[in-house]
N, CA, C and O of each residue as an XYZ file, in Angstrom:
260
protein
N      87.596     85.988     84.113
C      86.336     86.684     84.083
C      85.876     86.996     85.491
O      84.782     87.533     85.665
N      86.712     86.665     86.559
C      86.507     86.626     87.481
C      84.706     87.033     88.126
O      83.788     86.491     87.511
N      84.459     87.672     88.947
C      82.854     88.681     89.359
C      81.982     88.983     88.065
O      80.789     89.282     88.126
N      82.703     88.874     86.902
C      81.622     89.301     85.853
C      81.121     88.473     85.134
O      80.417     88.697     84.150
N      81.656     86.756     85.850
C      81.168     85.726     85.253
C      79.964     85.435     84.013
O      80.133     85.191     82.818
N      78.620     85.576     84.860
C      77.446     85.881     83.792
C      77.688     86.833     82.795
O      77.075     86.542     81.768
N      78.506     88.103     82.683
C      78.180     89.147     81.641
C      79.441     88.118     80.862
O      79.182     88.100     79.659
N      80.381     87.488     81.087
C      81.482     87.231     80.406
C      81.274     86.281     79.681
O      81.873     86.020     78.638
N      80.292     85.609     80.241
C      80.043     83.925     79.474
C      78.689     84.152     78.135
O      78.233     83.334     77.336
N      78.322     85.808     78.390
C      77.251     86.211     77.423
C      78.361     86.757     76.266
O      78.214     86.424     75.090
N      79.165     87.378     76.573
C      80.406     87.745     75.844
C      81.208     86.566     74.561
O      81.540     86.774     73.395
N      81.291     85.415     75.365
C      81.409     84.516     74.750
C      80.784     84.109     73.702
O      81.082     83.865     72.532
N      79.401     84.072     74.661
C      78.427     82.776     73.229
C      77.983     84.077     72.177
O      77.400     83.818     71.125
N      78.337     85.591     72.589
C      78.093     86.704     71.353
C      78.910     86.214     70.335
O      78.461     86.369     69.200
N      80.180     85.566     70.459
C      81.688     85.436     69.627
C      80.861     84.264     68.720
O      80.489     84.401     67.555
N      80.663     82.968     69.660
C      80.314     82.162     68.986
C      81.793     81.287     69.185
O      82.899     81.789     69.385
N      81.436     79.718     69.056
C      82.211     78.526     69.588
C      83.445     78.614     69.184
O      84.360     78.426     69.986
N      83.662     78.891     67.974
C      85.155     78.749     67.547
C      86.086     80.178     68.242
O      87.136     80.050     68.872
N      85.503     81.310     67.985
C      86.223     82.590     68.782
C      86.148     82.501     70.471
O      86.894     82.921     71.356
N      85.139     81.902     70.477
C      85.005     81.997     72.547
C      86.493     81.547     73.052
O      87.289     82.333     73.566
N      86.642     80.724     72.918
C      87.397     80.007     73.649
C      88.526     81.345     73.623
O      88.632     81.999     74.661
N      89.340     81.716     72.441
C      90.379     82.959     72.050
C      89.738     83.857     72.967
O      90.388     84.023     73.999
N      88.665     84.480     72.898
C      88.059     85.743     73.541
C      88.311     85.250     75.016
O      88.952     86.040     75.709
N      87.916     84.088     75.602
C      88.150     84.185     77.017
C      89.635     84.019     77.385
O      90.001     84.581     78.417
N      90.581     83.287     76.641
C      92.235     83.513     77.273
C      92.389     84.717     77.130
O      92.816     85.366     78.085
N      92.082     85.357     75.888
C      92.335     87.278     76.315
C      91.686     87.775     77.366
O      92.282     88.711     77.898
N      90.521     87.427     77.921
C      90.379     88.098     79.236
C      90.845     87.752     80.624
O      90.950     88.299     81.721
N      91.097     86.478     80.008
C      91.542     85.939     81.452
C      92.911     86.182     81.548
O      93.421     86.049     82.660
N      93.773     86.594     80.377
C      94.859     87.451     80.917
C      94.994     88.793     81.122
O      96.062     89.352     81.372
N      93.584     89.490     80.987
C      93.621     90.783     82.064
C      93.728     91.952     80.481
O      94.068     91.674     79.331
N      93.342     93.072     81.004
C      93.048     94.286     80.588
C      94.341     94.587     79.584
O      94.217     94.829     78.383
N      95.499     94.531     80.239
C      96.819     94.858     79.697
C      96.748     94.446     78.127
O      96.619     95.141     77.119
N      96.881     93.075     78.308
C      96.943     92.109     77.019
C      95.876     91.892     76.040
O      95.758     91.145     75.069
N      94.899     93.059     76.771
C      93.442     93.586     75.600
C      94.060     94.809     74.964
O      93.914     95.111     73.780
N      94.873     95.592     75.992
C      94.957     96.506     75.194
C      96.023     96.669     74.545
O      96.036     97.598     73.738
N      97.385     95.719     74.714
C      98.024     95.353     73.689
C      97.695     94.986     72.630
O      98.215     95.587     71.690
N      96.746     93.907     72.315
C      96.247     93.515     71.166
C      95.779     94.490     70.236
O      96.031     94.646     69.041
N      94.837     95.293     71.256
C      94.306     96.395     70.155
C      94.844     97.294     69.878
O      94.249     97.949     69.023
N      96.196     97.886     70.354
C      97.452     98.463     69.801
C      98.207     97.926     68.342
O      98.472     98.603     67.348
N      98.489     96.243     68.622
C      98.943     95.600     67.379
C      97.662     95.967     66.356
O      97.678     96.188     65.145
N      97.239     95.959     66.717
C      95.657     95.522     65.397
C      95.608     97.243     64.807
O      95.767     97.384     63.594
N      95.507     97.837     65.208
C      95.730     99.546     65.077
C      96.556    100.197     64.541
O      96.511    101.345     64.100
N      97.748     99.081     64.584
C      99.120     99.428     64.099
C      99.245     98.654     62.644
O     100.079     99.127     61.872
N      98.414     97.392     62.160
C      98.452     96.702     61.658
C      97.571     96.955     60.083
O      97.557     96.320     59.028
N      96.888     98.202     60.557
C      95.637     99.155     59.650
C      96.803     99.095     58.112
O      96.659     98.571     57.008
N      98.015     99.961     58.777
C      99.038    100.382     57.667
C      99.586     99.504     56.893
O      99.851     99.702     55.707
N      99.821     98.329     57.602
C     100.734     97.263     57.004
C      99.620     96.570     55.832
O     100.142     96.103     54.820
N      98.453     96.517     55.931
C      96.941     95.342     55.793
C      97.171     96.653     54.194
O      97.493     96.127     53.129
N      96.998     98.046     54.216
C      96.558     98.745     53.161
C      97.864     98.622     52.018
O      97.572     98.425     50.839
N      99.156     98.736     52.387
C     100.370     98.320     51.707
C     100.407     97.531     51.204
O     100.746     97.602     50.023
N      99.984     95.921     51.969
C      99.948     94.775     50.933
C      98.726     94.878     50.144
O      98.800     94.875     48.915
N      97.741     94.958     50.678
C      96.646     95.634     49.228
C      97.324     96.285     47.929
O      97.479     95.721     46.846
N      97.613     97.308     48.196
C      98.350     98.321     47.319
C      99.540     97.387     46.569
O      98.975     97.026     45.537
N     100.115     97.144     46.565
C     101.162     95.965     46.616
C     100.628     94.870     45.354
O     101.221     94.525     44.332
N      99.633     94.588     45.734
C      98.808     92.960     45.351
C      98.156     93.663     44.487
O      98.200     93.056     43.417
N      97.470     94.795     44.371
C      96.874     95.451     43.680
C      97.477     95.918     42.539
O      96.753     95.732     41.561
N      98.478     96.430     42.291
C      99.898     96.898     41.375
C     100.204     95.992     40.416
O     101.364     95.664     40.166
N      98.977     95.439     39.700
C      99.511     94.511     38.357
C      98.280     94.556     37.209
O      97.258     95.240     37.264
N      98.593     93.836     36.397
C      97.610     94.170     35.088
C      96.424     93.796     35.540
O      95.490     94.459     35.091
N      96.035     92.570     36.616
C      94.751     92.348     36.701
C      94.026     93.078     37.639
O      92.809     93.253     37.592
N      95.104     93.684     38.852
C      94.739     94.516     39.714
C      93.943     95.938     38.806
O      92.841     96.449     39.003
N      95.093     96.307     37.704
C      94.598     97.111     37.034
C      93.196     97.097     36.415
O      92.496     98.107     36.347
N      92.799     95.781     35.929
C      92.099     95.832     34.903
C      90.557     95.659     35.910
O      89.679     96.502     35.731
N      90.374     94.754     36.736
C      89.980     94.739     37.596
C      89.306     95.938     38.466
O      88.201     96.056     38.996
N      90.494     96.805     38.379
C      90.141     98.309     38.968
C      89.951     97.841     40.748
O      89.672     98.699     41.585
């Protein structure tokens, strides 16, 4: 978090105790590995609607609607 200390540690307690800690190793390994993540996660839209679709594809899914 280097210089942005105060805005970063507000960043944190926004997440809340159990995510902070995750949210700050992603920053503290830098921009890159933020925006990798949010590449996987972006990419991950397609895979998340398939297994829906998937799980969805049976009599109760059906009935259920």
């Amino acid at each position: 978090m280097g210089t942005k200390g105060a805005v970063g540690e507000r960043a944190i307690l926004a997440v809340g105790t159990e995510a902070g800690p995750a949210l700050r190793s992603l920053l503290n390994q830098g921009i890159g590995a933020l925006d990798e993540l949010t590449g996987k996660l972006k990419n991950a839209k397609g895979s998340a609607a398939e297994t829906a679709a998937v799980m969805g594809d049976n009599l109760r899914g059906r009935w259920v609607g």
